[in-house]
Backbone as a ProteinNet text record, in pm:
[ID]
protein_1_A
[PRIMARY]
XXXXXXXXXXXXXXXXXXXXXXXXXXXXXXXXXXXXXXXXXXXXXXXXXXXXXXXXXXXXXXXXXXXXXXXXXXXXXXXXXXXXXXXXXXXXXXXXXXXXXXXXXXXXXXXXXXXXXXXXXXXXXXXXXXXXXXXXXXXXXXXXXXXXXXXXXXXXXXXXXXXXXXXXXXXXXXXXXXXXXXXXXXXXXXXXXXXXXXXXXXXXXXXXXXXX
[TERTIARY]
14.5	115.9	162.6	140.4	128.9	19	76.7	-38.7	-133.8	-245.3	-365.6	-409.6	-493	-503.4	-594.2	-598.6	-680.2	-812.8	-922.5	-1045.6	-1131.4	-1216.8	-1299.9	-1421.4	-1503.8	-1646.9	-1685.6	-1785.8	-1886.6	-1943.1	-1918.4	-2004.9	-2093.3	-2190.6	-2301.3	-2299.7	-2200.9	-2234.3	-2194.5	-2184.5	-2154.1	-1993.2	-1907.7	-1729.2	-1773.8	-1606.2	-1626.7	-1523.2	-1582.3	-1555.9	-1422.5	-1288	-1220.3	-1180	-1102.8	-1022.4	-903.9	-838.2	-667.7	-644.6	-527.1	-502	-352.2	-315.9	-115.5	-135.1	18.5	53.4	161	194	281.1	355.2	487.9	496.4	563.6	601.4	614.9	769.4	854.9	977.1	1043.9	999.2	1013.1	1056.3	1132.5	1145.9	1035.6	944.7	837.2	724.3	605.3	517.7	408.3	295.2	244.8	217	174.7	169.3	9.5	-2.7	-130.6	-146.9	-284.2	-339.8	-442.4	-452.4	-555.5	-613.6	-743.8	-820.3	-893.6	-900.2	-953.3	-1077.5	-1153.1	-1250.8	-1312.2	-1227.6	-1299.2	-1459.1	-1497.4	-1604.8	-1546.6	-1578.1	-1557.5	-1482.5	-1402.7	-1408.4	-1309.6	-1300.7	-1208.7	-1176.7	-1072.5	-1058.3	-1096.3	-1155.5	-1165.7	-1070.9	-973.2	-885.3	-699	-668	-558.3	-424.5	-339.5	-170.8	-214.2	-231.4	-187.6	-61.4	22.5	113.5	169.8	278.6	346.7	325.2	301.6	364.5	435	580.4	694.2	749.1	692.1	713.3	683.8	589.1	513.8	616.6	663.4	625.5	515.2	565.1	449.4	368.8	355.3	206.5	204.2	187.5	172.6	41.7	102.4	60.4	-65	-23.9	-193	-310.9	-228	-363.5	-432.4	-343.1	-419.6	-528.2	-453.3	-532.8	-681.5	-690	-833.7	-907.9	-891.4	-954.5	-956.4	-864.1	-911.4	-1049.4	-1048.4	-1137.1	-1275.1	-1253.4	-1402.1	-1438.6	-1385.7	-1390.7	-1406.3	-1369.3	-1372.4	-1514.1	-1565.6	-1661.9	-1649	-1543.9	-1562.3	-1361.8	-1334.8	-1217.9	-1232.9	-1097.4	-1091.5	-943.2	-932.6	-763.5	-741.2	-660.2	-652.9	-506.3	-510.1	-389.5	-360.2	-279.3	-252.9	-133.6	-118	-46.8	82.1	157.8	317.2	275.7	168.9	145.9	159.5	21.1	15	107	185.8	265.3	359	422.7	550.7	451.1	314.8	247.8	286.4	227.4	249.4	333.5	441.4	508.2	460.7	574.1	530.9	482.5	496.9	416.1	294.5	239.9	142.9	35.1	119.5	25.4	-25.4	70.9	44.4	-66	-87.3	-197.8	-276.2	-287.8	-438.8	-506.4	-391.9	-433.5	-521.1	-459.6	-532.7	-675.4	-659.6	-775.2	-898.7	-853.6	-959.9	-986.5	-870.2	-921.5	-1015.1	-987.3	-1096.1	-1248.4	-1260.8	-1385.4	-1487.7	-1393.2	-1441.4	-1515	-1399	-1513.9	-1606.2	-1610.5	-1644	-1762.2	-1862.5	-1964.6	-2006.6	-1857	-1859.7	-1764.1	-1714.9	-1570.9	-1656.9	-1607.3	-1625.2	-1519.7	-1400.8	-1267.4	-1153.5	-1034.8	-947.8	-813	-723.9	-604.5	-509.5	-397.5	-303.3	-169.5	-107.6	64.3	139.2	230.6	334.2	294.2	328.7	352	242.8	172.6	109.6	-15.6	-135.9	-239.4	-291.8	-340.7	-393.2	-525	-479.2	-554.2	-684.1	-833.8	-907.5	-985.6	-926.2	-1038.4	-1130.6	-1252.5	-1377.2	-1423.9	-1355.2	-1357.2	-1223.3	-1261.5	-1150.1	-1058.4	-949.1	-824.6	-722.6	-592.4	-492.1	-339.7	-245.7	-168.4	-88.1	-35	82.7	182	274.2	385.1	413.7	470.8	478	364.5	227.4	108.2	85.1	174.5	162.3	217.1	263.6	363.7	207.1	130.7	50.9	-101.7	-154.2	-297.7	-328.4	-434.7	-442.9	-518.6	-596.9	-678.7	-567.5	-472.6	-349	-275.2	-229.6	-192.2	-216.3	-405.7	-439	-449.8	-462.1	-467.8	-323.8	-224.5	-51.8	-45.3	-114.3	-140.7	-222.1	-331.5	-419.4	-310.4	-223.4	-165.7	-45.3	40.6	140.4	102.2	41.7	-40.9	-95.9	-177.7	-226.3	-116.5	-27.8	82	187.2	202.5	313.7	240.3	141.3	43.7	46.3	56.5	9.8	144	306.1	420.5	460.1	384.1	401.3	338.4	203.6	153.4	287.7	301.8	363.3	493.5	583.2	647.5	624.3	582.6	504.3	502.1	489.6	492.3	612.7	694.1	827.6	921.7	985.6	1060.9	1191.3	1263.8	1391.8	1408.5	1286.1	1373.1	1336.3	1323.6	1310.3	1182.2	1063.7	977.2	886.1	896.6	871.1	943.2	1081	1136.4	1116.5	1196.2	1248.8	1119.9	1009.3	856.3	894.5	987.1	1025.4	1105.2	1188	1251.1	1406.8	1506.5	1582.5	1696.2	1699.1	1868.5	1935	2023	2147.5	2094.8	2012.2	1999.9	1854.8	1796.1	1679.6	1778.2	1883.5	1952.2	2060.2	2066.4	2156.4	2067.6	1961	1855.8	1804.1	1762.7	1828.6	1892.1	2022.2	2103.7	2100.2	2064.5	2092.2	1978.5	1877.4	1744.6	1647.5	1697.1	1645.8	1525	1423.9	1284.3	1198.3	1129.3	977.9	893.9	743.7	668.2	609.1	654	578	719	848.2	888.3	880.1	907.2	875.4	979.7	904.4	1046.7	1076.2	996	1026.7	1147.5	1165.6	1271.1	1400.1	1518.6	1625.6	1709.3	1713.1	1746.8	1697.5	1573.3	1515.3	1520.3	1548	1578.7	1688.1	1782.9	1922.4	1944.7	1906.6	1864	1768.5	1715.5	1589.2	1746	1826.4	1929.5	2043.9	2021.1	2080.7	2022.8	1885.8	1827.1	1678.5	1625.1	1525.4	1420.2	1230.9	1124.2	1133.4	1125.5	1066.9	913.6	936	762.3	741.4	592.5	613	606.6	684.1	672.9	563.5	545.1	377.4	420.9
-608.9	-607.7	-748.3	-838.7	-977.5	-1017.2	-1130	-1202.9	-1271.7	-1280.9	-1353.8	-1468.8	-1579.5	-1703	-1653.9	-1770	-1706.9	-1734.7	-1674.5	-1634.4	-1788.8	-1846.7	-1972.2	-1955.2	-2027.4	-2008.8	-2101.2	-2055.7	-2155.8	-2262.6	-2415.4	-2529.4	-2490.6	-2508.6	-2483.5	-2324.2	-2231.4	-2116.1	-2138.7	-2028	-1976.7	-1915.4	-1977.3	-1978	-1810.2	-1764.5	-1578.5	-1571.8	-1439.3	-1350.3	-1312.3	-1305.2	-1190.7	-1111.4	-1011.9	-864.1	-921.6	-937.7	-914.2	-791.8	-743	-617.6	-595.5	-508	-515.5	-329.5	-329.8	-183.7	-166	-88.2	-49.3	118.3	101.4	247	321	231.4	242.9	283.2	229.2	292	389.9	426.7	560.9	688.1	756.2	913.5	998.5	956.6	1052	1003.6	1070.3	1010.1	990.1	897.7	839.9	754.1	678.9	529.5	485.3	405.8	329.2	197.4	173.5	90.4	8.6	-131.7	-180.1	-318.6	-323.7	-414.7	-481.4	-626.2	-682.1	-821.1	-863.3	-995.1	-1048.8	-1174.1	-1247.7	-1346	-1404.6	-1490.7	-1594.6	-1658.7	-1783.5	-1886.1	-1961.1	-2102.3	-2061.6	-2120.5	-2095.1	-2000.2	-1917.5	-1770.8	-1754.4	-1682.3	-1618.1	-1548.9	-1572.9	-1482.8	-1599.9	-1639.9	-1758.2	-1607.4	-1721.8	-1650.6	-1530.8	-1526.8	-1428.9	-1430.7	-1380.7	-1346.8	-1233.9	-1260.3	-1132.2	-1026.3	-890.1	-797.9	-770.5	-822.3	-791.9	-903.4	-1045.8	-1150.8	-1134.4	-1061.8	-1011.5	-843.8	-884.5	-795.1	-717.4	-585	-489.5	-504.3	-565	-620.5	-748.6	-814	-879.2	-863.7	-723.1	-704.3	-562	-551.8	-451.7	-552.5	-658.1	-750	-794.3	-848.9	-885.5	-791.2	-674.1	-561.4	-559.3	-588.4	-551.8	-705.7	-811.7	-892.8	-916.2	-831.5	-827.2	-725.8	-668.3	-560.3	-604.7	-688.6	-704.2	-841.2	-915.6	-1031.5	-1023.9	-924	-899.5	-919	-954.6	-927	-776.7	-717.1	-559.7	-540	-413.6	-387.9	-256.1	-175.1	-54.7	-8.2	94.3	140.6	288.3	316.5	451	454.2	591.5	658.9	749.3	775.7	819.1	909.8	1048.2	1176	1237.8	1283.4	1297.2	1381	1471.6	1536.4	1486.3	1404.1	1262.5	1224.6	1137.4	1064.7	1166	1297.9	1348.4	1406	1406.4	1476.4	1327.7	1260.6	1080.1	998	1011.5	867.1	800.4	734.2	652.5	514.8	473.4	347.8	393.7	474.8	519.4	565.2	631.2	659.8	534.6	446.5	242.4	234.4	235.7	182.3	241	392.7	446.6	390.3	360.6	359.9	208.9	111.2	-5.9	10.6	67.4	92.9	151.5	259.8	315.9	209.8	141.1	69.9	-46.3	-131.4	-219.4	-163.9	-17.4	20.6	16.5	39.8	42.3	-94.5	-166.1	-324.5	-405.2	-325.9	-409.5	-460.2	-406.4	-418.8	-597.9	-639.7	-754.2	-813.5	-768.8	-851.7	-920.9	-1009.7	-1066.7	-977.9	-1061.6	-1028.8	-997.4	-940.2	-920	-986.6	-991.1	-1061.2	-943	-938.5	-849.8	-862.3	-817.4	-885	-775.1	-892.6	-838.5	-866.3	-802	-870.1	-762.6	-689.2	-554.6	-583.7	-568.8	-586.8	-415.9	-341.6	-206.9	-176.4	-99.2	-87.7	-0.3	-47.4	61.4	2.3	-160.9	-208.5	-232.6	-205.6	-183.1	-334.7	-458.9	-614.8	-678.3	-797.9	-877.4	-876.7	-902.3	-879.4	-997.4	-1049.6	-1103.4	-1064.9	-1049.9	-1057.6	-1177.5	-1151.2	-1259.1	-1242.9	-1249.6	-1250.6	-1327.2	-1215.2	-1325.3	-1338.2	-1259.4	-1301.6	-1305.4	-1188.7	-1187.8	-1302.8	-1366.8	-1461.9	-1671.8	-1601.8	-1736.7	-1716.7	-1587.2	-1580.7	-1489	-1539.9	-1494.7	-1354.5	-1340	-1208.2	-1101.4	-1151.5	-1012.3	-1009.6	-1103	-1109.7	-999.1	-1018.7	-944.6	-796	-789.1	-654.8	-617.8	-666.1	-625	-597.6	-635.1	-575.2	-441.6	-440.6	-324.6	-155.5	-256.1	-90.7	-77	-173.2	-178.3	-73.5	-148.1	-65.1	19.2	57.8	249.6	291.5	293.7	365.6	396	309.6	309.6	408.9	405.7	469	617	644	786	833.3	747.9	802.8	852.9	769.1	819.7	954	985.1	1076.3	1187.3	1194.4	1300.6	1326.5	1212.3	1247.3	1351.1	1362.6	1524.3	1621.6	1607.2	1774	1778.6	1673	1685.8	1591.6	1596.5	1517.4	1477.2	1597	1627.7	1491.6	1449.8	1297.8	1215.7	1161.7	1044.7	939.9	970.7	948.7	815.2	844.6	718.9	581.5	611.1	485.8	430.1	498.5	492	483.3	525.7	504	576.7	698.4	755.6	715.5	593.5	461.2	547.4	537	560.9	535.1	555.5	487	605.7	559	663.3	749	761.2	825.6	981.9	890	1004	1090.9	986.9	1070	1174.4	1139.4	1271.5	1383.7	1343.7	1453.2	1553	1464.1	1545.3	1621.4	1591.5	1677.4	1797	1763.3	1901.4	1964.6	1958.4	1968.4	2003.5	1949.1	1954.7	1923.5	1879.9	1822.6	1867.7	1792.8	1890.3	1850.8	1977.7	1905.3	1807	1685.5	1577.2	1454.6	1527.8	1458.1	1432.1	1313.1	1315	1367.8	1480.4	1556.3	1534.5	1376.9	1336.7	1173.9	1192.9	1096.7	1177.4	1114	1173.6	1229.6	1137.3	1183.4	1294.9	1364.8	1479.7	1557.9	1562.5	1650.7	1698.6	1602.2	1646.9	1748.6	1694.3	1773.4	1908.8	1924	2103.4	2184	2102.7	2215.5	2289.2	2231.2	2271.1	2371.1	2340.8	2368.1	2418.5	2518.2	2579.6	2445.3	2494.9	2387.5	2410.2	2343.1	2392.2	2365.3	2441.7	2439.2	2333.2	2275.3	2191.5	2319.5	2198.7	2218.7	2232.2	2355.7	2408.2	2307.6
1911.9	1808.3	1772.7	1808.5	1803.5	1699	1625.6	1537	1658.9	1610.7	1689.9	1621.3	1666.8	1646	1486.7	1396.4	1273	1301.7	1245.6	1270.4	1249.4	1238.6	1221.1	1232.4	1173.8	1164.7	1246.6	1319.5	1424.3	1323.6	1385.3	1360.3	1242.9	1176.8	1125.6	1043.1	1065.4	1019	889.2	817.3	697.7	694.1	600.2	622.4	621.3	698.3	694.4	589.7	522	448.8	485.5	457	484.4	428.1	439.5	417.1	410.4	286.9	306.6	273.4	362.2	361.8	352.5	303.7	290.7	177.6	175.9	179.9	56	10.1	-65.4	-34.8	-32.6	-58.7	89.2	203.4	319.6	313.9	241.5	221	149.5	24.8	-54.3	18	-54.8	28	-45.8	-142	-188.4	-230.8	-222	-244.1	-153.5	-149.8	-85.9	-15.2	114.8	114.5	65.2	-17.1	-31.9	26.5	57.4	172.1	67.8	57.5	-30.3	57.8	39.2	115.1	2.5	-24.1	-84.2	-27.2	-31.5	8.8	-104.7	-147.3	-198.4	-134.8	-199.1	-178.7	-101.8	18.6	38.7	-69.4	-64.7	-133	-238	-382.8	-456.3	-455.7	-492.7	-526.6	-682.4	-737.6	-860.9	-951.2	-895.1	-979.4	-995.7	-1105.5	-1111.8	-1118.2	-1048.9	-1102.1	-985.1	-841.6	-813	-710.2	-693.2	-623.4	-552.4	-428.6	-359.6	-551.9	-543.7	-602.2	-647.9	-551.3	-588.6	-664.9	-643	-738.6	-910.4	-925	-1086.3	-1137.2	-1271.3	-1292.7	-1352.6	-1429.3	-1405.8	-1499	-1642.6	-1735.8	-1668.1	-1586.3	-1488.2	-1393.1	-1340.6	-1209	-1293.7	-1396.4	-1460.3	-1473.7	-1542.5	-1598.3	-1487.1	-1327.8	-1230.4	-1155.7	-1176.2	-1115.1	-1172.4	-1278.6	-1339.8	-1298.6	-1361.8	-1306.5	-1131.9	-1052.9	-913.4	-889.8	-964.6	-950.5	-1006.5	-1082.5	-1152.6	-1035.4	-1018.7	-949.4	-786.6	-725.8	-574.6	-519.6	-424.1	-332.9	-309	-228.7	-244.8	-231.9	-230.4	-296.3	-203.2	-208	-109.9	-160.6	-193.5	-232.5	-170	-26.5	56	-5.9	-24.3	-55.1	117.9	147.1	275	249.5	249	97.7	206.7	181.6	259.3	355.1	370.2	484.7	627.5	589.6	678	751.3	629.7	670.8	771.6	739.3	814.8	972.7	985.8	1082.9	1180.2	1159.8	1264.3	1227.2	1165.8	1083.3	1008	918.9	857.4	909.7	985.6	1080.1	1114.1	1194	1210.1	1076.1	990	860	769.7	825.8	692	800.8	948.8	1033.7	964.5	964.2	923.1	850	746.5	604.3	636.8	689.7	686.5	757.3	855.9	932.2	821	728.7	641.4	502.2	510.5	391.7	412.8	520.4	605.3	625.2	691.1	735.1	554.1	436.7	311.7	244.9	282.3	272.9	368.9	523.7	622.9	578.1	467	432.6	372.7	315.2	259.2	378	476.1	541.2	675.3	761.8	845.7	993.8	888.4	1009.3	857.8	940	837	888	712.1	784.6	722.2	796.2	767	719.3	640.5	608.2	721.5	793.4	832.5	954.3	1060.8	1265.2	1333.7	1294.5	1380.6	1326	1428.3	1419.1	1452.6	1348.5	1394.4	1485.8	1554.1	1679.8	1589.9	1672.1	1621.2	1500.9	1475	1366	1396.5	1274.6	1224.7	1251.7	1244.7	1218.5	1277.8	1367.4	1387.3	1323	1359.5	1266.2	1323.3	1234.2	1266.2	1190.2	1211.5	1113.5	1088.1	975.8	916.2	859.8	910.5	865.3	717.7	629.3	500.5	422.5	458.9	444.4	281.4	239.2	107.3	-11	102.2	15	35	147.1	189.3	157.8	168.1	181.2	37	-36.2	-132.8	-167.9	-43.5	-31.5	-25.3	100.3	100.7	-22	-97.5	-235.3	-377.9	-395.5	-444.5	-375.7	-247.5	-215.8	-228.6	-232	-278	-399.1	-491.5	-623.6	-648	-606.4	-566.1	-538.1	-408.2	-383.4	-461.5	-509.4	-554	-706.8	-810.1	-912	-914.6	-778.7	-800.5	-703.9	-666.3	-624.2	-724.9	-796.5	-905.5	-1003.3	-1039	-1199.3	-1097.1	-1008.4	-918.8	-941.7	-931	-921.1	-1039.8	-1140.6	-1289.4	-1340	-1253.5	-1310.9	-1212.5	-1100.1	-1042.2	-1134.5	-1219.1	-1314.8	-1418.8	-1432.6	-1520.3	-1473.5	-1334.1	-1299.4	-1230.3	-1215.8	-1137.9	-1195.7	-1329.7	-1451.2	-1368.3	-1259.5	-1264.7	-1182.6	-1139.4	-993.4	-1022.7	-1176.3	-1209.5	-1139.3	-1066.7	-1063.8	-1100.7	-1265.5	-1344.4	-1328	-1302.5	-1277.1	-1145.7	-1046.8	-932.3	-844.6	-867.8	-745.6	-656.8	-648.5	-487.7	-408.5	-441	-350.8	-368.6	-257.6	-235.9	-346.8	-450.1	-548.9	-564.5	-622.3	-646	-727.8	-823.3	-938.6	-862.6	-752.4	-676	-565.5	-523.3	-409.2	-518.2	-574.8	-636.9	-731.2	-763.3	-781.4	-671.6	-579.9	-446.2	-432.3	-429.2	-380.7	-473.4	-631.1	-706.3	-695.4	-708.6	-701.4	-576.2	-449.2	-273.6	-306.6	-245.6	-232.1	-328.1	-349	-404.5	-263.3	-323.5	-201.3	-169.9	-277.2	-269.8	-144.7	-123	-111.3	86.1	137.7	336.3	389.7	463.2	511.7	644.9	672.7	854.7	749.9	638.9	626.6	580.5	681.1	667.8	573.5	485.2	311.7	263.8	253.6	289.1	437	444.7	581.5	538.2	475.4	456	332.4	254.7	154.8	159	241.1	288.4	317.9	432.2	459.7	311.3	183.2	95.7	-35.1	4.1	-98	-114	-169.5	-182.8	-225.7	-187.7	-257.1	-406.5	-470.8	-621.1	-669	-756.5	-807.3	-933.9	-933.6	-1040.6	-1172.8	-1265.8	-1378.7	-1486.6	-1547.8	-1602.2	-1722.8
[MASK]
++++++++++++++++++++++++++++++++++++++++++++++++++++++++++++++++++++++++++++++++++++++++++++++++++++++++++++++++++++++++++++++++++++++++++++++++++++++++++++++++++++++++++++++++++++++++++++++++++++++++++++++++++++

């Protein structure tokens, strides 16, 4: 659970490939968490202007998304769905997710680097983490875009079949305007019912069905 020393290429070899890897979606009361793994090429990065996620906004963070995608060595985007998450936690369900999104590029990866202090047990490829990583390494960067953008476009579509909790705006994230939909409304089944805010809310209130 400790960061580990960063990875280096032997004398004479060929620089390694890595995996940045980072998460979106770990705090929300609904929804999913998504897991995105990205590896550029050795050497320059291919892709200008990228940043933390949360630094961009969102025609920002579309336009990067596509040129990450066309530009990657290989790319990986795990969605990991509320079942999941309430069966093992949400800590345990962001591991999976990294773990499956890594085994997706190991094909192009060497070793991987990770945002944040936990190194997931069970990787496919060396691994390290970093704290902040999203804010220093540019592979975890673009992969913060990756999940940030198909998590957000997924919260939008679930807006359609579930209008009443504001969805479109809010991404699932705790504000005043989802917690009092809540309360009138009690969960849908998209919402985590191992997070307390929901929990609290089941004792008031029937599931509802989406909207035809």
């Amino acid at each position: 659970m400790q960061p580990t020393s960063e990875p280096s290429s032997p004398p004479g070899s060929r620089p390694l490939r890595i995996a940045g890897i980072d998460e979106a979606g770990r705090g929300p009361l609904a929804g999913p968490v998504v897991v995105a793994a990205v590896v550029f090429a050795p050497g320059r990065t291919p892709v200008n202007g990228l940043d933390d996620s949360k630094q961009l906004d969102a025609e920002r963070r579309e336009v990067l998304f596509d040129r990450i995608v066309q530009r990657a060595l290989a790319y990986r985007i795990e969605f990991v769905d509320v079942e999941e998450i309430d069966r093992i936690n949400i800590l345990q369900a962001t591991l999976t997710g990294m773990r499956r999104a890594l085994e997706g590029v190991a094909h192009a990866a060497d070793a991987a680097r990770i945002d944040g202090n936990i190194v997931p047990p069970g990787l496919c490829r060396p691994g390290e983490a970093w704290i902040g990583g999203d804010a220093r390494d540019r592979a975890i960067m673009a992969a913060s875009i990756l999940a940030k953008v198909s998590r957000d476009r997924y919260m939008r579509e679930l807006h359609l079949q579930w209008p009443h909790y504001g969805f479109a705006e809010h991404k699932g994230y705790s504000t005043p305007a989802h917690l009092a939909a809540l309360a009138a409304h009690g969960p849908c089944p998209l919402h985590r019912r191992s997070f307390a805010p929901v929990r609290d809310a089941l004792q008031g209130a029937l599931l509802l069905t989406p909207t035809s």
